[in-house]
C-alpha positions in Angstrom: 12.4 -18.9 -16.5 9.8 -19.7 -13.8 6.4 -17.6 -14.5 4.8 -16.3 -11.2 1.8 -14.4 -9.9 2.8 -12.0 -7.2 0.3 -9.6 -5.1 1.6 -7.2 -2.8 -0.9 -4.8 -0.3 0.7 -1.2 0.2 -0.6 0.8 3.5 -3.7 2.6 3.1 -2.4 6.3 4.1 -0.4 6.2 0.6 -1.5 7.4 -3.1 -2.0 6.0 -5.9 0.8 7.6 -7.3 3.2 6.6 -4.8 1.8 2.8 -5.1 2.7 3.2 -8.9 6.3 4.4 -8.1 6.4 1.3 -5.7 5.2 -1.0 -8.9 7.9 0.6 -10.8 10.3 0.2 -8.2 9.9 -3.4 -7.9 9.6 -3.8 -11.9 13.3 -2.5 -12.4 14.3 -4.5 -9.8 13.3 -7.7 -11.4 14.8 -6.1 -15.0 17.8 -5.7 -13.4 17.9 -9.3 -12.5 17.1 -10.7 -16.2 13.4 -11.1 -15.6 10.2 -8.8 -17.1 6.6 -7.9 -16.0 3.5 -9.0 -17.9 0.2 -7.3 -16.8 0.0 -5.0 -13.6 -3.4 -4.8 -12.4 -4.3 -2.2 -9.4 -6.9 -3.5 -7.6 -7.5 -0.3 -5.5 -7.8 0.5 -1.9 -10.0 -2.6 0.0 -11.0 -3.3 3.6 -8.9 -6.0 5.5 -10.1 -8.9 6.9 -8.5 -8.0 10.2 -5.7 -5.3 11.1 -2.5 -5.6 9.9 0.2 -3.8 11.3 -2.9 -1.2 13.0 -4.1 -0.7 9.0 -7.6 -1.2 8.4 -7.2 -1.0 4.3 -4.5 -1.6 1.7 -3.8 -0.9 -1.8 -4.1 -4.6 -3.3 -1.8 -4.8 -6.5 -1.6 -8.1 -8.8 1.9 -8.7 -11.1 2.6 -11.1 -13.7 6.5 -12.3 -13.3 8.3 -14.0 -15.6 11.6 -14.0 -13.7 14.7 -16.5 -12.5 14.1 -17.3 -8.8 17.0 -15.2 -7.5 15.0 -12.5 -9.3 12.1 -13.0 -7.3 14.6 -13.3 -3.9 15.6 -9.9 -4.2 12.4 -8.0 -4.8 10.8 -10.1 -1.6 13.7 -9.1 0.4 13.2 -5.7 -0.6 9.7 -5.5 -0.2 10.3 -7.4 3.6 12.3 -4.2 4.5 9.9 -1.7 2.9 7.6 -0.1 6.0 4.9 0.6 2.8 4.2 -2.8 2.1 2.4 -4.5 4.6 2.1 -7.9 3.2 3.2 -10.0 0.2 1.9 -13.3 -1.7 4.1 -15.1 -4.5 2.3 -17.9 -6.3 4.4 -20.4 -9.0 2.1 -20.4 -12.1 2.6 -23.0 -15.1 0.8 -20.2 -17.6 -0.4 -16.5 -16.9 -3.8 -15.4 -17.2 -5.6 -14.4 -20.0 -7.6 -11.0 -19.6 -8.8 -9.6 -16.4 -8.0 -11.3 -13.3 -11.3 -12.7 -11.2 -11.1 -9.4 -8.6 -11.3 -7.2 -11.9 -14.0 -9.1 -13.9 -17.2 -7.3 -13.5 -20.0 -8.7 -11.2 -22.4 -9.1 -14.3 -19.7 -10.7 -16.0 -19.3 -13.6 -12.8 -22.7 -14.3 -12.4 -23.0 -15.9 -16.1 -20.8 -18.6 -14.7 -23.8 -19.4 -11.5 -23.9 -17.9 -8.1 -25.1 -20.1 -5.3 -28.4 -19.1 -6.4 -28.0 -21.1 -9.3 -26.9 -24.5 -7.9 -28.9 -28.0 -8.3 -30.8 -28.9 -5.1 -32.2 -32.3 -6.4 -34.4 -34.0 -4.5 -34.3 -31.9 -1.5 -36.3 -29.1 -3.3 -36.7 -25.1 -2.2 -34.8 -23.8 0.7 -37.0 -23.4 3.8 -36.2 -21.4 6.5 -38.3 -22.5 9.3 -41.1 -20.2 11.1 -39.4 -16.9 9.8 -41.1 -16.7 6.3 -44.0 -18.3 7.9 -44.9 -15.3 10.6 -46.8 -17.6 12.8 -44.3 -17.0 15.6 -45.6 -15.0 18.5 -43.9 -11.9 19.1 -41.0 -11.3 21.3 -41.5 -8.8 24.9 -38.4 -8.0 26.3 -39.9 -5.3 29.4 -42.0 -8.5 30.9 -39.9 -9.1 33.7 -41.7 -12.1 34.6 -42.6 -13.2 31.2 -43.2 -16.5 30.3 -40.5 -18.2 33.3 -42.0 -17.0 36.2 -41.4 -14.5 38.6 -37.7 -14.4 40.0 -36.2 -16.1 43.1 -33.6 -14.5 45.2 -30.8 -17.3 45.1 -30.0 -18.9 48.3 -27.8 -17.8 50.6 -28.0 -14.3 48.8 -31.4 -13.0 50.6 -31.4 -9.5 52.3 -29.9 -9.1 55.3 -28.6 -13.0 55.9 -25.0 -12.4 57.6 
């Protein structure tokens, strides 16, 4: 049997409790076609990148398959017809995951690995970032109407009373 990572979002204006019944929804449906569920990991309600079907958030869910492919047909049908899941993501996997998936690790526990803050710069040395950490910039007026470009010029053609 092929192993897969699936992730599913459910709309936003559902519990957690009714996201759960969905999870166990979709786990008897691949049971009932000779596959089984490894590790279910509820990744809580999270902002969208965009709207989707006029939802700002989703309930994000993450499941480990280990189903036949017809298995995996049926639920994606079924979860293509349900109006509580907005969108789905199914990923062909040659091994599962050990331990918590990268959206569950803790933040202390991903910055051990390097943040950008961490990479080689080599020869190029410290980031600069021009006259802003400097200060020797003049400050900005925005009420000077004629500022530093001169006074206005009506346009031509556009003067007061030419008919």
């Amino acid at each position: 049997m092929a192993l897969y990572e699936h992730v599913f979002l459910a709309r936003q204006d559902l519990s957690q409790q009714q996201v759960d019944a969905l999870v166990e929804q979709y786990k008897g449906v691949i049971a009932a076609n000779g596959g089984s569920v490894g590790r279910v990991e509820n990744w809580g309600l999270k902002s969208l990148t965009y709207r989707v079907n006029k939802n700002r958030k989703a309930y994000y869910t993450l499941m480990d398959l280990t189903c036949p492919p017809a298995a995996l047909n049926e639920m994606e049908r079924q979860m293509g017809l349900s109006e509580d899941v907005l969108r789905f993501l199914t990923i062909k996997v040659e091994a599962h995951e050990e331990g918590p998936s990268a959206m569950m690790q803790k933040r202390e526990e991903r910055s051990e690995r390097g943040g950008f803050g961490d990479r080689d710069r080599g020869d190029r040395g410290p980031r600069s970032f021009g006259d802003r950490d400097r200060g020797d910039r003049p400050p900005r007026s925005f009420g000077d109407a004629g500022g530093e470009r001169g006074p206005r010029r009506p346009r031509e053609g556009l003067e007061r009373g030419a008919e």
